[in-house]
C-alpha positions in Angstrom: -32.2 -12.2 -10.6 -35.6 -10.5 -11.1 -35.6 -8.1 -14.0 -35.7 -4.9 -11.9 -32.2 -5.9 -10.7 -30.9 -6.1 -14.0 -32.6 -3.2 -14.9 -30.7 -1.3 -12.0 -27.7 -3.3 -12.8 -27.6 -1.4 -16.3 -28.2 1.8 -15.1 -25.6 1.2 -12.8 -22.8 0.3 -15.2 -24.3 3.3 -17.4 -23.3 5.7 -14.8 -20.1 3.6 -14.1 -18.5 3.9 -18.1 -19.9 7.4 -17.9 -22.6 6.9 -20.5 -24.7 8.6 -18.4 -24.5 11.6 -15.2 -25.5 9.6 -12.0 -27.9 12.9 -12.1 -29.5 11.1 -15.1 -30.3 7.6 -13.3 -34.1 8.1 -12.9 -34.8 9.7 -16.5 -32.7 6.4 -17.8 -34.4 4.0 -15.7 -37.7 5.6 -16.7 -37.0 5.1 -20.6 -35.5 1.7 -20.2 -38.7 0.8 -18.1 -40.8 2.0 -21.3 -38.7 0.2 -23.6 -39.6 -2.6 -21.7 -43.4 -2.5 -21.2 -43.3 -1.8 -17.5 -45.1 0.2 -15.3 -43.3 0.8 -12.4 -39.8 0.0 -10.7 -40.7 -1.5 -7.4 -39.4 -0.4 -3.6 -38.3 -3.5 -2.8 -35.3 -4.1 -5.8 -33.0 -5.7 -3.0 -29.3 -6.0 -5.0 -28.9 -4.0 -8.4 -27.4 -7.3 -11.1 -23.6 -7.1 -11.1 -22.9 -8.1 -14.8 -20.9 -6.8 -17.9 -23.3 -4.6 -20.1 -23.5 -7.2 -23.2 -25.0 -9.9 -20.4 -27.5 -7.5 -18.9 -29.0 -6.1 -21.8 -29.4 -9.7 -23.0 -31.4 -10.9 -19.9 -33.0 -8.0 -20.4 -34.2 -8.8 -23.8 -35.0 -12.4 -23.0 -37.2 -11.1 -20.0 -38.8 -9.1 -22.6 -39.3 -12.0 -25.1 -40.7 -14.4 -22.2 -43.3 -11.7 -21.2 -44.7 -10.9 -24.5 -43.5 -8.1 -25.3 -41.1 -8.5 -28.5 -41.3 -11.9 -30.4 -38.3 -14.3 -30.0 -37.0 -13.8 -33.6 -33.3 -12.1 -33.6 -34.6 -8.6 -35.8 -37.1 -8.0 -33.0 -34.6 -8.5 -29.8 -31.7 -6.4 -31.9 -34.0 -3.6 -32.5 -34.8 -3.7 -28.1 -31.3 -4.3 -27.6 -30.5 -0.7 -29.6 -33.4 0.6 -28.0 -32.8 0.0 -24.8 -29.2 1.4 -25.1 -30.5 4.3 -26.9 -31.5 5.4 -23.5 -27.8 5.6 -22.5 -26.0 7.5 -25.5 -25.6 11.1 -25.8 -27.7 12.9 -28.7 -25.1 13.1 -32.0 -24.5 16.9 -31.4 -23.3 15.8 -28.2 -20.8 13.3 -29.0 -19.5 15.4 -31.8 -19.3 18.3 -29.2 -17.2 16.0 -26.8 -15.2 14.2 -29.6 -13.9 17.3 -31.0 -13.3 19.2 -27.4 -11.1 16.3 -26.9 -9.4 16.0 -30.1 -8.3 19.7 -29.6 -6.5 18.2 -26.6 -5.2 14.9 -28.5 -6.3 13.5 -31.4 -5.8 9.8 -30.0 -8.0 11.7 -26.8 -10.6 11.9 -28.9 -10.7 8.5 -30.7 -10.4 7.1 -27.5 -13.6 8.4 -26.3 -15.4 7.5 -29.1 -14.1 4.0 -29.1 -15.1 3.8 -25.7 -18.7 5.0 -26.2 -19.5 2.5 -28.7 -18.1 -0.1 -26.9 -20.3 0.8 -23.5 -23.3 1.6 -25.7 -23.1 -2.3 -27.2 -23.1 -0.7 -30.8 -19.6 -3.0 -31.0 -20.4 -6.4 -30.2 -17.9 -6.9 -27.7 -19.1 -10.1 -26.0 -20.0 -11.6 -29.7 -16.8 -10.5 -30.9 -15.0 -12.7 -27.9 -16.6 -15.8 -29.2 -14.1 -15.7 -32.9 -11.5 -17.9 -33.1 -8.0 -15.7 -33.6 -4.3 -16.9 -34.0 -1.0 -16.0 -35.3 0.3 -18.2 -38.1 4.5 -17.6 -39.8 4.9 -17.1 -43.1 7.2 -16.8 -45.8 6.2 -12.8 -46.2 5.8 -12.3 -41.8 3.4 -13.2 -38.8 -0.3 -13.6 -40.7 -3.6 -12.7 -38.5 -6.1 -15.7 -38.6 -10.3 -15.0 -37.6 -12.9 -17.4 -37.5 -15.8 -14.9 -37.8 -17.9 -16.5 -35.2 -19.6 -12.9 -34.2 -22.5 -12.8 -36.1 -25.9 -14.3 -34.8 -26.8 -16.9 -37.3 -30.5 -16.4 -38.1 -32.8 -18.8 -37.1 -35.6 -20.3 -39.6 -38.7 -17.7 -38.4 -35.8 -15.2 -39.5 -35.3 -15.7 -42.7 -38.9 -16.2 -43.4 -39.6 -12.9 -42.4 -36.8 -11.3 -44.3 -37.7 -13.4 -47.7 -41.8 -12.3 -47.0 -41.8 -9.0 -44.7 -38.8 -7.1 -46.2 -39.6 -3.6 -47.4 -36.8 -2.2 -50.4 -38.2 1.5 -49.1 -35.2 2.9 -50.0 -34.2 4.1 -46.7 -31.6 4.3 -45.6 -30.1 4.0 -48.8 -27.6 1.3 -47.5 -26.4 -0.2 -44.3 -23.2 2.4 -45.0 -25.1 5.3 -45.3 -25.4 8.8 -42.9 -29.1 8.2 -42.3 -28.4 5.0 -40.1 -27.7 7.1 -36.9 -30.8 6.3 -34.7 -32.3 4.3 -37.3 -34.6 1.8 -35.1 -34.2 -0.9 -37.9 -36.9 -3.4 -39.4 -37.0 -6.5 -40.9 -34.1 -6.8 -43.3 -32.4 -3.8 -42.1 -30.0 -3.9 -39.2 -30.8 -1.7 -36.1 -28.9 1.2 -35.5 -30.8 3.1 -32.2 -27.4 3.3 -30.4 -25.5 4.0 -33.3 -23.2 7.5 -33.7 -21.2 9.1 -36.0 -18.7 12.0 -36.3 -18.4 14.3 -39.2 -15.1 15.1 -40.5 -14.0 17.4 -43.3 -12.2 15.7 -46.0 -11.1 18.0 -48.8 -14.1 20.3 -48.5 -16.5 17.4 -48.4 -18.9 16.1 -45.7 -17.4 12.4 -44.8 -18.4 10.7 -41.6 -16.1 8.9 -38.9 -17.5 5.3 -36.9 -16.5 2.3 -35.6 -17.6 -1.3 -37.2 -19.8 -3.2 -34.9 -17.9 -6.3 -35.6 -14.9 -5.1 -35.1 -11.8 -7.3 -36.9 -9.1 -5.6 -35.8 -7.9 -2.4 -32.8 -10.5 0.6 -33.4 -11.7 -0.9 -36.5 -13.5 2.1 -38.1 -15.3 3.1 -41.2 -14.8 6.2 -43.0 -17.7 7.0 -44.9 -19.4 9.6 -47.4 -22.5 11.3 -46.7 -23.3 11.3 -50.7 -24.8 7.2 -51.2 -22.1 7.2 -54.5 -20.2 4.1 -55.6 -17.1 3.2 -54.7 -14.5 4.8 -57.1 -10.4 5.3 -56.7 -8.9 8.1 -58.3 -6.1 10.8 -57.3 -9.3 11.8 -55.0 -8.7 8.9 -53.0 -5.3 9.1 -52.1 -5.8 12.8 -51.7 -8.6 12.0 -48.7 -6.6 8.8 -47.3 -3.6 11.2 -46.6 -6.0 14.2 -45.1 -7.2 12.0 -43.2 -4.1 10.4 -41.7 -2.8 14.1 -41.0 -6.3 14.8 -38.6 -5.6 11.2 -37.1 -1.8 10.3 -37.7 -2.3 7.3 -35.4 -4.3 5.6 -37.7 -4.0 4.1 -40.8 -6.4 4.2 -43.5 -7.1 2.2 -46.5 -9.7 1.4 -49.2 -10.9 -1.5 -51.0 -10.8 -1.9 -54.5 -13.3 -0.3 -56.5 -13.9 -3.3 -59.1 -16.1 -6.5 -58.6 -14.4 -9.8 -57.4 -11.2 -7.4 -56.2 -13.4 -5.1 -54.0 -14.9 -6.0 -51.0 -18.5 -6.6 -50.1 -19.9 -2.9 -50.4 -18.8 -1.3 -53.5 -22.1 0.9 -54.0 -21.5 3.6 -51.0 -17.8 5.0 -51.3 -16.2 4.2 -47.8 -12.5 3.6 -46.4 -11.7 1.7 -43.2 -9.1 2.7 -40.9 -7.6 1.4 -37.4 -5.0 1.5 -34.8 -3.2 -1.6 -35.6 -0.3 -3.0 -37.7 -0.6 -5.5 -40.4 1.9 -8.2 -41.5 1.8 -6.4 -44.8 2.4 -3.1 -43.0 5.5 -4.7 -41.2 6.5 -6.2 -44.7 10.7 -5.9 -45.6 11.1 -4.0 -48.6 12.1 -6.9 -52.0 13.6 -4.2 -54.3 13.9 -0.1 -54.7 13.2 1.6 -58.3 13.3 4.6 -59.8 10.0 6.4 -60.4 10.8 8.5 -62.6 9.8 12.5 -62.7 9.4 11.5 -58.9 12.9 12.6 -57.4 10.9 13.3 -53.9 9.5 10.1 -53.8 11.1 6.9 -53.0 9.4 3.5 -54.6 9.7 0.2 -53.7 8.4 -3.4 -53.9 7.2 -5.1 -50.7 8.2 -8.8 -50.1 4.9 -9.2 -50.0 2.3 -12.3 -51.7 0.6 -10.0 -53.4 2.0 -7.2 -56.2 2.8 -4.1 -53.8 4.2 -0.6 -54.6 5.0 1.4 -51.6 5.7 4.9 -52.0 7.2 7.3 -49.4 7.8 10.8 -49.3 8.2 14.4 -47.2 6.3 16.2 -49.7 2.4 15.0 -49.8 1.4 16.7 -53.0 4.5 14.7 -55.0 3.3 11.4 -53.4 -0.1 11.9 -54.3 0.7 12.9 -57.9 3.2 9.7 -57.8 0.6 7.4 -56.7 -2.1 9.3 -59.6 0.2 8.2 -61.8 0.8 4.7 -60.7 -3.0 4.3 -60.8 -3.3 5.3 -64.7 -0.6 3.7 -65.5 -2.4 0.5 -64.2 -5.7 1.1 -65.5 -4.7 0.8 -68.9 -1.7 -1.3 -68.9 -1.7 -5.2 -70.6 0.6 -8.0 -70.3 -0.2 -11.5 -71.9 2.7 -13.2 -70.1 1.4 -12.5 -66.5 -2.4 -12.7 -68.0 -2.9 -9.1 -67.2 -5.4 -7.4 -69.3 -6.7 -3.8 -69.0 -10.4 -4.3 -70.7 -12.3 -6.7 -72.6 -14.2 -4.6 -74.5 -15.2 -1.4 -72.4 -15.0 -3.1 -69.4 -12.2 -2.5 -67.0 -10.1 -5.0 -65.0 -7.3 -3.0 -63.6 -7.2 -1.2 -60.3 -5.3 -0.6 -56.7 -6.4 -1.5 -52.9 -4.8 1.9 -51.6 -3.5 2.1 -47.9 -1.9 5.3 -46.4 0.0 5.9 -42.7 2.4 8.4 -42.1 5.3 6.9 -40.6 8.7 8.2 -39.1 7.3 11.6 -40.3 7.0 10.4 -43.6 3.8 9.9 -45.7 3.3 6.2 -46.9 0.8 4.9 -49.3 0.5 1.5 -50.1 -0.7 0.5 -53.7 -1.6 -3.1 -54.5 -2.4 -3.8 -57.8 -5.4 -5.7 -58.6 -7.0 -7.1 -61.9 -10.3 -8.7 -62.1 -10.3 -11.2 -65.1 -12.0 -14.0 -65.7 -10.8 -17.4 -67.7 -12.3 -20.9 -68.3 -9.9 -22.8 -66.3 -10.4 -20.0 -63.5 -14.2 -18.3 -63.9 -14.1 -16.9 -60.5 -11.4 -14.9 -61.3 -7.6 -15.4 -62.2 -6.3 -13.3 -59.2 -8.9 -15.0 -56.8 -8.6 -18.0 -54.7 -7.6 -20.7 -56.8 -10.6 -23.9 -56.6 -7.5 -26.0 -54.7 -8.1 -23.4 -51.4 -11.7 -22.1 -52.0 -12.6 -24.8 -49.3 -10.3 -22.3 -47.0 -12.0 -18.9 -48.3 -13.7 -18.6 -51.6 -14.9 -14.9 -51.1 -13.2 -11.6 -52.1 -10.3 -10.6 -51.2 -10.4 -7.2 -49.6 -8.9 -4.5 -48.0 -8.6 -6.7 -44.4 -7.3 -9.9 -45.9 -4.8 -7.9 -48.7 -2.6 -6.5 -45.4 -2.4 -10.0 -44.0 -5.7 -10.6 -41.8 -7.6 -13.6 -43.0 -11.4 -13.5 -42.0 -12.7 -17.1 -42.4 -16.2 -18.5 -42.0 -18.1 -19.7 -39.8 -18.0 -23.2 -40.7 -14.6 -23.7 -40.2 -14.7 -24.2 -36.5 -16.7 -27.4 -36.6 -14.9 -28.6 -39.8 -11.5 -28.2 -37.9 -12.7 -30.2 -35.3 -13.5 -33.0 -37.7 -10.4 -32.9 -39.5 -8.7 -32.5 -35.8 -10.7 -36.1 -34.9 -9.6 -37.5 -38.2 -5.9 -36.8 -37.2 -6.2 -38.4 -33.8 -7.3 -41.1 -35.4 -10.5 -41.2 -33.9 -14.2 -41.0 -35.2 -14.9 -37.9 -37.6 -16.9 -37.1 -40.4 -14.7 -35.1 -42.4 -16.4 -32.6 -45.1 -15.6 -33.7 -48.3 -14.0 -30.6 -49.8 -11.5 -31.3 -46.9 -10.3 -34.7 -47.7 -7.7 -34.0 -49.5 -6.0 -31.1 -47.1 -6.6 -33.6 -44.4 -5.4 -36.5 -45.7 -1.6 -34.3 -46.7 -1.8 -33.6 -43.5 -1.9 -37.3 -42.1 0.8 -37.9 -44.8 3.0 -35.6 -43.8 2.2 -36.0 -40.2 0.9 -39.3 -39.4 -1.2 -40.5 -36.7 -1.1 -38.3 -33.6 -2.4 -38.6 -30.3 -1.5 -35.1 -28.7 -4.6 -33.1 -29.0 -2.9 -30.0 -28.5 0.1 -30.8 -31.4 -2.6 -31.3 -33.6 -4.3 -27.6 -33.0 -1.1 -26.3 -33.6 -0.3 -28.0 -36.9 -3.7 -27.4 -37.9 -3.0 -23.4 -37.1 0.3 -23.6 -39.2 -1.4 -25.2 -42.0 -4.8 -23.1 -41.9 -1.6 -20.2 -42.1 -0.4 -21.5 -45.1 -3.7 -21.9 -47.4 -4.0 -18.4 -46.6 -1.0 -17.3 -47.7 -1.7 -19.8 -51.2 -4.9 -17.5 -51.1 -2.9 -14.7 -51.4 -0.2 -15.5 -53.7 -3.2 -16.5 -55.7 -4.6 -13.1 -55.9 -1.2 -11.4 -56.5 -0.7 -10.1 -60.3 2.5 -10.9 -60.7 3.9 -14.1 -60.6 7.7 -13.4 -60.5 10.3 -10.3 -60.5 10.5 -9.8 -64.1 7.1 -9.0 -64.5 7.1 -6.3 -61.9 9.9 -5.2 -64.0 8.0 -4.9 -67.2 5.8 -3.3 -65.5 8.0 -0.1 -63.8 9.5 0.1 -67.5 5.7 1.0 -68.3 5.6 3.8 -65.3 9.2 4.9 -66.3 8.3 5.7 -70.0 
């Protein structure tokens, strides 16, 4: 396939996924043909390339690198990538014009759309995304999601040494989160974001912004964001923008990491939610006991069978649950208890806090509050409530909004340790990482020798399930009934 023929190939698809008007073809072929450092689109392209988007755009690219044109280091070919698909997307006003046309229609109408465009346009990474490992694994608490993030491209050594000698800190965009990455054409350090769109959305009287993640973890996974660069911060606010923006999209659910170090997740200094069309183990969680909240007669409160400490309130009346939940959260902030380790400060600074998730449901609002606390000890310096040193070999980062409603996203590395551990119990040749030993070892134990490839990838599934749920129970607050208790006698006085 000559490079013409994939060039007409992507035009083709363009006009196909209705990125473009067939009425647009030359003007795109035109600007792609720029992009590219060619002249002229020869008479004699026999056959356009019949090929998914992704696979075009990275022949394309490659074509580009071979010829000179961009170097073969991956912040160079992402930037082309973007650029090229640039060529294809609608200008923001537009988008925003069609989005909201449609939502009028149906707001699920209009998500779709948008989902669609940023799939076709390549800003989600839908042929990376296809290389992660998933699964389902049982639990004790319900069916647990299981990733293997294999999406990203790992950077090769030319990369980082341009990042650690040629990135700028110019202060623009302020963060990878921020409003003023629409169109960005990226640099070195700094993701590319030519095909990237947004929507705005009013939330209480303030300018928020609506896209999809690029890596996407889960259906529509989307990103709510503000257009002031503030940090992260949960307060009655919150839960008053997390319910406004499940009555605009009541399809989706929305949901916020904490706000704290260790408990948040990995962006805690532009204030963002994510949201999705998808349900959650902890979402489909049985309820362990009802209280009482007190002064709350609209609002019914319970205690999800859950591995982490989880309040879920309901109500009819929005302003009672979000004057319920306010009071849930204060209560928290400044609340101590020795016995479960729980402390509110240690000096000025604070350890309490919520992961907040709100759906409406049966015509009923729903928020989800899970406590978190963020203390340190000697035996545990990476955090009581954190992964526990016996499964950090599993996951050792924070835990976030994702992995809190039952998703675990692992790294990388796992894949090829798997497959050593997976060698080990066949009994055949492995080299088994060290921080691994002892998991596999149990596992041969309790096992013993196998021969059945596929049994073994299996059991290794159902155990992988159950260090993730030990890495939850970890981070959960309390321990055992009669602390929650203690604790609803504090929201009840």
């Amino acid at each position: 396939m000559s490079v013409y023929e994939d060039l007409q190939g992507l035009v083709d698809k363009a006009v196909t996924t209705g990125l473009i008007e067939a009425r647009d073809r030359t003007y795109a072929t035109n600007r792609v043909l720029y992009a590219l450092g060619l002249e002229a689109l020869p008479d004699d392209v026999e056959q356009a390339s019949d090929a998914p988007i992704p696979e075009l755009l990275e022949r394309l690219v490659a074509d580009a690198v071979a010829r000179g044109v961009i170097e073969d280091v991956l912040d160079d070919k992402e930037m082309l990538a973007a650029h090229i698909m640039d060529c294809f997307v609608p200008r923001p006003s537009a988008v925003e014009e069609i989005f909201w046309r449609t939502y009028d229609h149906s707001p699920q109408a209009a998500t779709d759309y948008f989902y669609a465009l940023s799939q076709n346009s390549n800003y989600i990474q839908t042929q990376r995304i296809e290389k992660n490992v998933h699964f389902k694994a049982d639990s004790a608490y319900g069916t647990m999601d299981i990733t293997i993030n294999l999406s990203k491209p790992e950077k090769d050594p030319e990369q980082i040494r341009r990042e650690r000698e040629m990135t700028k800190d110019l202060g623009y965009p302020p963060c990878v989160l921020c409003a003023e990455n629409e169109g960005y054409a990226g640099r070195t350090g700094h993701p590319a974001r030519a095909n990237h769109r947004i929507i705005q959305i009013d939330l209480l009287g303030e300018n928020w912004y609506f896209q999809y993640s690029p890596y996407v973890y889960y259906n529509e996974h989307s990103i709510v964001l503000s257009e002031e660069h503030r940090p992260m911060k949960i307060n009655r606010a919150t839960f008053e923008r997390l319910i406004a923006f499940t009555e605009k999209f009541p399809h989706y659910f929305i949901g916020s990491n904490a706000d704290l170090p260790i408990v948040g997740g990995s962006i805690l200094s532009h204030d963002h939610y994510q949201a999705g069309r998808y349900e959650f183990a902890m979402t489909r969680a049985k309820n362990a006991f009802t209280f009482t909240l007190d002064g709350f007669p609209d609002v019914s409160a319970n205690v999800l069978q859950w591995p982490m400490a989880v309040i879920r309130l309901q109500s009819n009346d929005k302003d009672s649950l979000i004057h319920a939940a306010d009071h849930v959260l204060k209560t928290w902030k400044s609340y101590d208890d020795e016995d479960a380790q729980i402390r509110a400060f240690t000096g000025k600074t604070p350890h309490n806090t919520v992961t907040p998730i709100a759906r409406i449901r049966d015509r009923q609002y729903e928020l989800d509050l899970v406590l978190r606390n963020n203390r340190t000890s000697d035996e545990h310096p990476q955090g009581i409530f954190h992964p526990h040193g016996d499964v950090q070999h599993i996951k050792k980062e924070n835990i976030g909004l994702i992995e809190v409603m039952g998703l675990a996203v692992l790294p990388a590395r796992l894949k090829g340790e798997l497959n050593e551990i997976k060698q080990f119990l066949l009994g055949q040749k492995s080299a088994v990482a060290p921080y691994h030993q002892q998991w596999a070892d149990e596992m041969k134990t309790i096992y013993g020798e196998m021969t059945d490839a596929q049994k073994v990838d299996a059991i290794l599934e159902k155990e992988l399930g159950k260090k993730f749920t030990r890495v939850l129970e970890d981070a959960g607050v309390f321990k055992e009934r009669k602390a929650f208790e203690r604790f609803i006698a504090a929201l009840n006085t």
